[in-house]
Backbone and ligand atoms as CSV (ligand in chain L), in Angstrom:
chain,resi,resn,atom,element,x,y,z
A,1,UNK,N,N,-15.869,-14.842,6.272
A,1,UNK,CA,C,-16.063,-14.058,7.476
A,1,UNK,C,C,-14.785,-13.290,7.788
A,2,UNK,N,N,-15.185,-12.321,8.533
A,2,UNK,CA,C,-13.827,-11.366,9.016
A,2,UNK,C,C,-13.485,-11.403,10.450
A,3,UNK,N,N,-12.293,-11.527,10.133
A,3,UNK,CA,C,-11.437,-11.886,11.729
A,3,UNK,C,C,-11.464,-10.555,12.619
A,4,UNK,N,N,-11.025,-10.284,14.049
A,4,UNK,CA,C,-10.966,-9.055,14.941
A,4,UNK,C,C,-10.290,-8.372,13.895
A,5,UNK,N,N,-9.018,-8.907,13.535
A,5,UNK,CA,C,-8.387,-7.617,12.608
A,5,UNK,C,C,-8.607,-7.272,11.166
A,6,UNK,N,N,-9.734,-8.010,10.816
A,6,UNK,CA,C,-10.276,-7.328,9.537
A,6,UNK,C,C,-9.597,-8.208,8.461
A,7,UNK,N,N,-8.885,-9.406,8.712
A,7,UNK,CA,C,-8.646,-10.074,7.832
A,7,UNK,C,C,-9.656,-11.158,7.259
A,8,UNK,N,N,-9.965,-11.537,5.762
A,8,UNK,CA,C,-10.841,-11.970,5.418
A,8,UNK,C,C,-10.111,-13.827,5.771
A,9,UNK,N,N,-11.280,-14.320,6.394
A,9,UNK,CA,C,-11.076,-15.944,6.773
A,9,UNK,C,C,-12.362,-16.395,5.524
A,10,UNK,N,N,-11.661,-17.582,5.054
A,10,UNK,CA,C,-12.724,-18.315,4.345
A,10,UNK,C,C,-12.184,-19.690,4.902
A,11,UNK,N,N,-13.172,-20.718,4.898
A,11,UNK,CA,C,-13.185,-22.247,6.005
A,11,UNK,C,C,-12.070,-21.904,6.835
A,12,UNK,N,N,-11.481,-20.804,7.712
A,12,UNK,CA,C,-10.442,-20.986,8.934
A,12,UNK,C,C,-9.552,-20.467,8.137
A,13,UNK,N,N,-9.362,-20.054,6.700
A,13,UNK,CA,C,-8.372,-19.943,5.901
A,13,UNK,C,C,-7.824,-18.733,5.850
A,14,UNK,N,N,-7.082,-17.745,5.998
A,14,UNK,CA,C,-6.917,-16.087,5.986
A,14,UNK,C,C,-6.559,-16.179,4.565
A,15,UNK,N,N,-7.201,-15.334,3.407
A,15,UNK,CA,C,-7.599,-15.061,2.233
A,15,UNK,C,C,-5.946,-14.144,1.530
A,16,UNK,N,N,-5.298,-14.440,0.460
A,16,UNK,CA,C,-4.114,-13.927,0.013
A,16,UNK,C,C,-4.902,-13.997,-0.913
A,17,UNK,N,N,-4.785,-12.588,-1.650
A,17,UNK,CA,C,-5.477,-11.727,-2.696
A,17,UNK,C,C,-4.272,-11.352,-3.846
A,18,UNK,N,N,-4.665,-12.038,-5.189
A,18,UNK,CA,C,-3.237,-11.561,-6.235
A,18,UNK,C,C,-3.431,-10.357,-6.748
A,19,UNK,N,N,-2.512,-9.307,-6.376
A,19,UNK,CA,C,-2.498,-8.285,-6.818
A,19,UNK,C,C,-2.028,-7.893,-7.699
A,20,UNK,N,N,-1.098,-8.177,-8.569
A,20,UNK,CA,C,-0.827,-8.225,-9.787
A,20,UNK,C,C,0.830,-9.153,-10.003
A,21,UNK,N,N,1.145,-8.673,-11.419
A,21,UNK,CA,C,2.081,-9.882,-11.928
A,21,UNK,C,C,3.603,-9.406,-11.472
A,22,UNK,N,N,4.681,-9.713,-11.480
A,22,UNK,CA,C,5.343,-8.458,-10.780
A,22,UNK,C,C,5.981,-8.374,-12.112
A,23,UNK,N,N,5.817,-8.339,-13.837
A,23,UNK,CA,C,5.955,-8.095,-14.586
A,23,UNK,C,C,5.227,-6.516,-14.979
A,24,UNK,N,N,4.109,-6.722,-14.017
A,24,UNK,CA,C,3.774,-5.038,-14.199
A,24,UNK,C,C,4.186,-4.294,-13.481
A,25,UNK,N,N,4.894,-4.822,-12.667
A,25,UNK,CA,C,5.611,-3.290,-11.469
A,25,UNK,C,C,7.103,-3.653,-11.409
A,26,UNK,N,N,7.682,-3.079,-12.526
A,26,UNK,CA,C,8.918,-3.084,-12.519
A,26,UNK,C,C,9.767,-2.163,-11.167
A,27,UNK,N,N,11.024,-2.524,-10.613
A,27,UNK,CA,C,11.354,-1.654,-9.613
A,27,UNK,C,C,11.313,-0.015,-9.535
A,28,UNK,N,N,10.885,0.361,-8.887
A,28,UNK,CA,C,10.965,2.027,-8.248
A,28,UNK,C,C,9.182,1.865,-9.207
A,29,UNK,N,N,8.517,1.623,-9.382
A,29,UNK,CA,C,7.046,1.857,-9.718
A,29,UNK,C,C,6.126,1.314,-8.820
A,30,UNK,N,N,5.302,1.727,-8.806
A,30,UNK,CA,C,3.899,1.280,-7.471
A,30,UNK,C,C,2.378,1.121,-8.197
A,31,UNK,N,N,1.475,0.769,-8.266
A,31,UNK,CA,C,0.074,0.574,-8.861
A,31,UNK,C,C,-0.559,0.619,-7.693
A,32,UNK,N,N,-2.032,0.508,-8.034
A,32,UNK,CA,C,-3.246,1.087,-7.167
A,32,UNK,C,C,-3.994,-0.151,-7.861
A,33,UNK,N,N,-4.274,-1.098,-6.191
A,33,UNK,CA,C,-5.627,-2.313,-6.960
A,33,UNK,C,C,-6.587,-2.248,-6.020
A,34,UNK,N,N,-7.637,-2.546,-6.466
A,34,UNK,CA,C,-8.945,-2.961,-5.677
A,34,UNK,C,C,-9.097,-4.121,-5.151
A,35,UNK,N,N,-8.728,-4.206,-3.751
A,35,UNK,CA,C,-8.976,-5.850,-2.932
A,35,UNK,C,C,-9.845,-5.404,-1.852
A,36,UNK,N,N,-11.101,-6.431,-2.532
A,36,UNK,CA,C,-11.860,-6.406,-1.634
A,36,UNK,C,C,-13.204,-5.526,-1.179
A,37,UNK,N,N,-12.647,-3.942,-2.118
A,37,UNK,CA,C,-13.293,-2.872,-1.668
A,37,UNK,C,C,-11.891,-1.847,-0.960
A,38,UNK,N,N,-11.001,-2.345,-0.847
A,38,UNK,CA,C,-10.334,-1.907,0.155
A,38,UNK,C,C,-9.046,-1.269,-0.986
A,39,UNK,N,N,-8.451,0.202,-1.329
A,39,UNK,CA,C,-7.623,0.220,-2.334
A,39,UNK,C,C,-6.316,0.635,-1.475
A,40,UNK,N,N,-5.499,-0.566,-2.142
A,40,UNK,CA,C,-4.036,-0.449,-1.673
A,40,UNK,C,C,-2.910,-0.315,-2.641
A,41,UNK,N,N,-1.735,-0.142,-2.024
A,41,UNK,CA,C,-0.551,0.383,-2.920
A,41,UNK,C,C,0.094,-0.613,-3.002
A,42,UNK,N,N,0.986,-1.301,-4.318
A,42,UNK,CA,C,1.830,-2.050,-3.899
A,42,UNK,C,C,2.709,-1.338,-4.693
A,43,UNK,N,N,4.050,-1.743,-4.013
A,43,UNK,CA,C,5.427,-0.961,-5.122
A,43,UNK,C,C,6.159,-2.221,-5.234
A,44,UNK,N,N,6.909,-1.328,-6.178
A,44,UNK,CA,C,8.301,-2.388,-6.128
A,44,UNK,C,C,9.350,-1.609,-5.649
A,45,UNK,N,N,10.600,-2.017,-4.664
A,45,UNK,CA,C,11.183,-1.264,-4.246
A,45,UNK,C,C,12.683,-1.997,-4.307
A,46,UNK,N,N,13.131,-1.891,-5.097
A,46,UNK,CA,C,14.315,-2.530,-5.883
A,46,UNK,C,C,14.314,-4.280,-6.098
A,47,UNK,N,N,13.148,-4.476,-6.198
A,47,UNK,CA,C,12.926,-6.245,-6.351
A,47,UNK,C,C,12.467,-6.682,-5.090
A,48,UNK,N,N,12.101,-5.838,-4.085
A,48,UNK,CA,C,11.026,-6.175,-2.953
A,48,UNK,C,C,9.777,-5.540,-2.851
A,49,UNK,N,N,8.655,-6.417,-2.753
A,49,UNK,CA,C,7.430,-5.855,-3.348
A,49,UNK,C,C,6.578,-5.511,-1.510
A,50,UNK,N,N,6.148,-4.864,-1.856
A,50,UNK,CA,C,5.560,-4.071,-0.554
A,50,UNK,C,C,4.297,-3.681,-0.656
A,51,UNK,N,N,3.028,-3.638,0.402
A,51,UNK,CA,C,1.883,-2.859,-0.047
A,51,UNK,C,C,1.203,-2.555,1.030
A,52,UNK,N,N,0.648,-1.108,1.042
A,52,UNK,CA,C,0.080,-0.836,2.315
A,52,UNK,C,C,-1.465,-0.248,1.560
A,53,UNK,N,N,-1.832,0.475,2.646
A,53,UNK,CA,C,-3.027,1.311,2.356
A,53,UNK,C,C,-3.119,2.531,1.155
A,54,UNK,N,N,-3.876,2.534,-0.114
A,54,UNK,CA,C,-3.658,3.376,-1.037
A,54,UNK,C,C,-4.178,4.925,-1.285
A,55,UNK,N,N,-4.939,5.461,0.148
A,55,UNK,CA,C,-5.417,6.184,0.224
A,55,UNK,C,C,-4.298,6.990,1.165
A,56,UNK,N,N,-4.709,8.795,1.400
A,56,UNK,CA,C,-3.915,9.086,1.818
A,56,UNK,C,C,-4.469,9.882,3.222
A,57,UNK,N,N,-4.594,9.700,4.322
A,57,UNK,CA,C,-4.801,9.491,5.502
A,57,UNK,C,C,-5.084,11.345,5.916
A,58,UNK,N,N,-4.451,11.809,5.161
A,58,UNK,CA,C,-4.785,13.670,5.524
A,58,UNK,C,C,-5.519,14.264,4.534
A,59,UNK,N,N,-6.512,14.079,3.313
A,59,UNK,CA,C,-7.493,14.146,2.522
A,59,UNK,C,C,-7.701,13.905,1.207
A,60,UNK,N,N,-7.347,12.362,1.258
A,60,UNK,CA,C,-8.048,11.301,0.970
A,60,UNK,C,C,-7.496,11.160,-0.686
A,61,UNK,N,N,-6.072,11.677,-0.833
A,61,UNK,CA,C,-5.219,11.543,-1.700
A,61,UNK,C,C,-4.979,10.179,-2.373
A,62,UNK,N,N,-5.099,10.268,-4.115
A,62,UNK,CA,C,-4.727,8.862,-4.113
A,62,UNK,C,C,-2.911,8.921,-4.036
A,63,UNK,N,N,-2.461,8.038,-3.480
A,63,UNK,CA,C,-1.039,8.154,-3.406
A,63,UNK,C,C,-0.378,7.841,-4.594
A,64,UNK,N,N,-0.795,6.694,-5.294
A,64,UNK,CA,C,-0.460,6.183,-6.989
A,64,UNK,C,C,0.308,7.351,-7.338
A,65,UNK,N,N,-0.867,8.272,-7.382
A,65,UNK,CA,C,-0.409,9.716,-8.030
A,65,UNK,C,C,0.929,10.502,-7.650
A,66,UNK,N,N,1.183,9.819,-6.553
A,66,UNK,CA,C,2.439,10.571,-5.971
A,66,UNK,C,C,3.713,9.748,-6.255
A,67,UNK,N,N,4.626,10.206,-5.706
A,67,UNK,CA,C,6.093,9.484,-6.501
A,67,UNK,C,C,6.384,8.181,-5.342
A,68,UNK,N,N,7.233,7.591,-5.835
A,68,UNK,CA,C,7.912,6.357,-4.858
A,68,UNK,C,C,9.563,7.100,-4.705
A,69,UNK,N,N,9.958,7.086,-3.695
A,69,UNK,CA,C,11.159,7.779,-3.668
A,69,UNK,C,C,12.178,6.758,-2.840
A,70,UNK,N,N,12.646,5.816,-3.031
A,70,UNK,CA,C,13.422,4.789,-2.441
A,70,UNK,C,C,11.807,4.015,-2.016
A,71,UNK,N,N,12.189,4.042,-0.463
A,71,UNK,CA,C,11.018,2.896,0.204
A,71,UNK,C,C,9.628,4.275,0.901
A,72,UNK,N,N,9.761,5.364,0.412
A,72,UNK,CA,C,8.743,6.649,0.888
A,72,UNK,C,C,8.142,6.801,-0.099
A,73,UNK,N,N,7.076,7.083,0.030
A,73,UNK,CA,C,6.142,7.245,-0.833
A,73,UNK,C,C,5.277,8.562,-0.689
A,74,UNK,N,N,5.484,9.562,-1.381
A,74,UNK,CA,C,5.090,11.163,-1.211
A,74,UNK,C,C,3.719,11.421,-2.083
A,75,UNK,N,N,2.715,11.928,-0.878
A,75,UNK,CA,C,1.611,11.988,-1.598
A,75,UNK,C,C,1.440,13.414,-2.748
A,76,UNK,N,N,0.694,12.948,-3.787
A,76,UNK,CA,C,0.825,13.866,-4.734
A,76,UNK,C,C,-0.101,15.555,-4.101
A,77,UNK,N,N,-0.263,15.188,-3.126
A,77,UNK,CA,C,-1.105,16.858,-3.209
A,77,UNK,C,C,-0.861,17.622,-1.809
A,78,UNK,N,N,-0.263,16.930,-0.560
A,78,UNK,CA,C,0.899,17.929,-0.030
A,78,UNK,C,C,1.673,17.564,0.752
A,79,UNK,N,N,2.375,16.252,0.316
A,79,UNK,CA,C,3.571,16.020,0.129
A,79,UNK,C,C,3.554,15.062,1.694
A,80,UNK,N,N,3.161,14.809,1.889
A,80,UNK,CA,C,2.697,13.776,3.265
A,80,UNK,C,C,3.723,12.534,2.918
A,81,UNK,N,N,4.445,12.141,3.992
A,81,UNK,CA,C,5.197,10.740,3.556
A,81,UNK,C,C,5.397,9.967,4.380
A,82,UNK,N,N,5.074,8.408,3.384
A,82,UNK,CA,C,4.826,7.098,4.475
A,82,UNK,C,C,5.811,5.959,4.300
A,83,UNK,N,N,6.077,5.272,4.927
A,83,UNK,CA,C,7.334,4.185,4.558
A,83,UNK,C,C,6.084,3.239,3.984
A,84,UNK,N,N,7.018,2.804,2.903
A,84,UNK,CA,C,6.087,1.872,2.056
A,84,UNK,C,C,6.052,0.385,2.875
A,85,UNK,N,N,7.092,0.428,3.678
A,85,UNK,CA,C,7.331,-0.890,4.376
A,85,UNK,C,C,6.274,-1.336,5.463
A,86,UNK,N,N,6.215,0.043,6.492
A,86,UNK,CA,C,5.345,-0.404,7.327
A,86,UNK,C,C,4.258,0.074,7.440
A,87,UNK,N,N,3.936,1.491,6.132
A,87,UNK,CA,C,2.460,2.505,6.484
A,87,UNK,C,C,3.021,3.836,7.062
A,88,UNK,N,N,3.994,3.512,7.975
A,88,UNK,CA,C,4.276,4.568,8.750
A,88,UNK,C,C,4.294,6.113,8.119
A,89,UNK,N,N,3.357,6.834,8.916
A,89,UNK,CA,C,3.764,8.327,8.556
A,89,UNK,C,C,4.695,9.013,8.710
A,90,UNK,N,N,5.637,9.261,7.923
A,90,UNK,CA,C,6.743,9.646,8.519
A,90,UNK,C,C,7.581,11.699,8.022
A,91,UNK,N,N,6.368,11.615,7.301
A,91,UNK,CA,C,6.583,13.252,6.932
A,91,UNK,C,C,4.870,13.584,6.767
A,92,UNK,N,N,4.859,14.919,7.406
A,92,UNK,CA,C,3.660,15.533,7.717
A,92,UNK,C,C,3.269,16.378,6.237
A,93,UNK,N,N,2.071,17.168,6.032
A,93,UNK,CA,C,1.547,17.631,5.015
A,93,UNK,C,C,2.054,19.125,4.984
A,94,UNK,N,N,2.648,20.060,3.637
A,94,UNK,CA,C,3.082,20.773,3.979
A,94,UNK,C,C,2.232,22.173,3.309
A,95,UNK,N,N,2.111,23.059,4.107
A,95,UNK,CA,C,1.373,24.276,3.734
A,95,UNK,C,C,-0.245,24.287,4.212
A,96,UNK,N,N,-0.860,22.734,4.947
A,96,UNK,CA,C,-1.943,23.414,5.569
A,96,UNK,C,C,-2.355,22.418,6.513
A,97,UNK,N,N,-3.219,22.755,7.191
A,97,UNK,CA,C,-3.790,22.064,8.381
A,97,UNK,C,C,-3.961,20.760,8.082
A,98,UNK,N,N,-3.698,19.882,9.102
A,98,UNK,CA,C,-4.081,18.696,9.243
A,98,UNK,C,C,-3.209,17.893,9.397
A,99,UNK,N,N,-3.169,16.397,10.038
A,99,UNK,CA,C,-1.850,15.631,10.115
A,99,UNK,C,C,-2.010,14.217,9.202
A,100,UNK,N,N,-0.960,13.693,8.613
A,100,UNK,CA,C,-1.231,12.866,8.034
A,100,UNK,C,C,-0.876,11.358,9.327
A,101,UNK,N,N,-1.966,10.177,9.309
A,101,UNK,CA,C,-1.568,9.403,10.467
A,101,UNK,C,C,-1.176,7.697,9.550
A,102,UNK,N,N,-0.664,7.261,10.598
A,102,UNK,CA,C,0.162,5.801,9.943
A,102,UNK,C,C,-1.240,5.450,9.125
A,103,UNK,N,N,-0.628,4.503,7.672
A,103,UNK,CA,C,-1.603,3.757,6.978
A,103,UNK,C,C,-1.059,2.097,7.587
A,104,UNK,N,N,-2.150,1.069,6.954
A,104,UNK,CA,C,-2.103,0.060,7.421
A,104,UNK,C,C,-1.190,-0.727,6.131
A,105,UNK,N,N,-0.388,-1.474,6.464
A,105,UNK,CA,C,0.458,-2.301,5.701
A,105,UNK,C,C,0.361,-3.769,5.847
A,106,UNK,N,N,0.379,-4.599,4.473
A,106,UNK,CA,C,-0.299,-5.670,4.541
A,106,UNK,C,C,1.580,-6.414,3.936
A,107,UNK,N,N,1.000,-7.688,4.306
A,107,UNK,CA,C,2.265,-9.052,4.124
A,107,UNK,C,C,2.015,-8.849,2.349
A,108,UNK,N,N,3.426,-9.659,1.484
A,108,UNK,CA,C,3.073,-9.146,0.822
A,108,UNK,C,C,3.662,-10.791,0.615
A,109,UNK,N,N,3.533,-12.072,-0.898
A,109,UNK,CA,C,4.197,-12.489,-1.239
A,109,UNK,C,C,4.725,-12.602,-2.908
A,110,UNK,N,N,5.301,-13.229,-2.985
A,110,UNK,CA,C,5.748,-13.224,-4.416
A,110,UNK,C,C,5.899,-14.667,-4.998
A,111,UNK,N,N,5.265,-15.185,-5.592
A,111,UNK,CA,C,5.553,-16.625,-6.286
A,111,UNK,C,C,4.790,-16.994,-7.323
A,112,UNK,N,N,5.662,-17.291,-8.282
A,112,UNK,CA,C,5.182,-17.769,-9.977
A,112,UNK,C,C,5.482,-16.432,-10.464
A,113,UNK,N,N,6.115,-15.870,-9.914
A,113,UNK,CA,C,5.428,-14.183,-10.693
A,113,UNK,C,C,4.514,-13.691,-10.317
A,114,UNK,N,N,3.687,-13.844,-9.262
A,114,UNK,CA,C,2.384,-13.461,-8.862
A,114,UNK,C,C,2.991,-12.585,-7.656
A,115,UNK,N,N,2.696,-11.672,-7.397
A,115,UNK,CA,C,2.625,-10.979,-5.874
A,115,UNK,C,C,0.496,-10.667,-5.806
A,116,UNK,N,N,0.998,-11.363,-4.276
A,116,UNK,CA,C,-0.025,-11.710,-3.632
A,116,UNK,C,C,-0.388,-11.017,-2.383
A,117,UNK,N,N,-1.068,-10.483,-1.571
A,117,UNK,CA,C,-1.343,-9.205,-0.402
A,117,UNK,C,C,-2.368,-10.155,0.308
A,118,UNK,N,N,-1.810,-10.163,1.709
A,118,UNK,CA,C,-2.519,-10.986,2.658
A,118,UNK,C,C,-3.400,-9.839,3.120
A,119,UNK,N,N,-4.502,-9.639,3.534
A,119,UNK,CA,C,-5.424,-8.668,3.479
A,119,UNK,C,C,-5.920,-9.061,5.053
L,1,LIG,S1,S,-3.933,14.550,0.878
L,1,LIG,FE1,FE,-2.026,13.638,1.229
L,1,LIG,S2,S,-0.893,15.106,2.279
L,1,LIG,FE2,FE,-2.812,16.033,2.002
């Protein structure tokens, strides 16, 4: 079942989803996984792993596609930028209408080698 904030509960339990190994996301790289239905970003951002929402909030950009630039993450098609830390929008889209608005950012952990996204 799903909680007010959309987090998945199983028996009372809030659900941590493994998103991949952190052998595949070496630092300054980011991937695109499917949890849930729901596609999010995780990076690596010099040996701290981070992951927010993987879509891109001003038309519907996958961000993957775009670069990781320290802890910002610039969408590949007009240049919209979000802190990988918290979602935050923090640079607008450039050359046409529309605003890009905060994405949602999820807990992230790391153990065994596993990074894991509390959803
Ligand atoms: S789709 Fe991302 S800035 Fe336009």
């Amino acid at each position: 079942m799903y909680t007010r904030n959309g987090q998945l509960s199983i028996g009372g339990t809030l659900v941590k989803m493994m998103a991949c190994l952190t052998s595949d996301l070496p630092p300054g790289s980011m991937i695109s996984v499917d949890i849930l239905g729901h596609t999010v970003l995780v990076a690596n951002v010099d040996g701290q792993f981070f992951a927010m929402d993987g879509i891109c909030s001003h038309s519907l950009a996958m961000l993957v596609k775009g670069r990781l630039d320290g802890t910002v993450v610039v969408c590949p098609r007009h240049q919209a930028r979000y802190d990988i830390r918290t979602g935050r929008a923090i640079g607008q889209p450039i050359g046409v209408e529309g605003r890009a608005h905060d994405l949602r950012s999820y807990p992230v952990e790391v153990r065994g080698g596993c990074v894991t996204v509390d959803i």
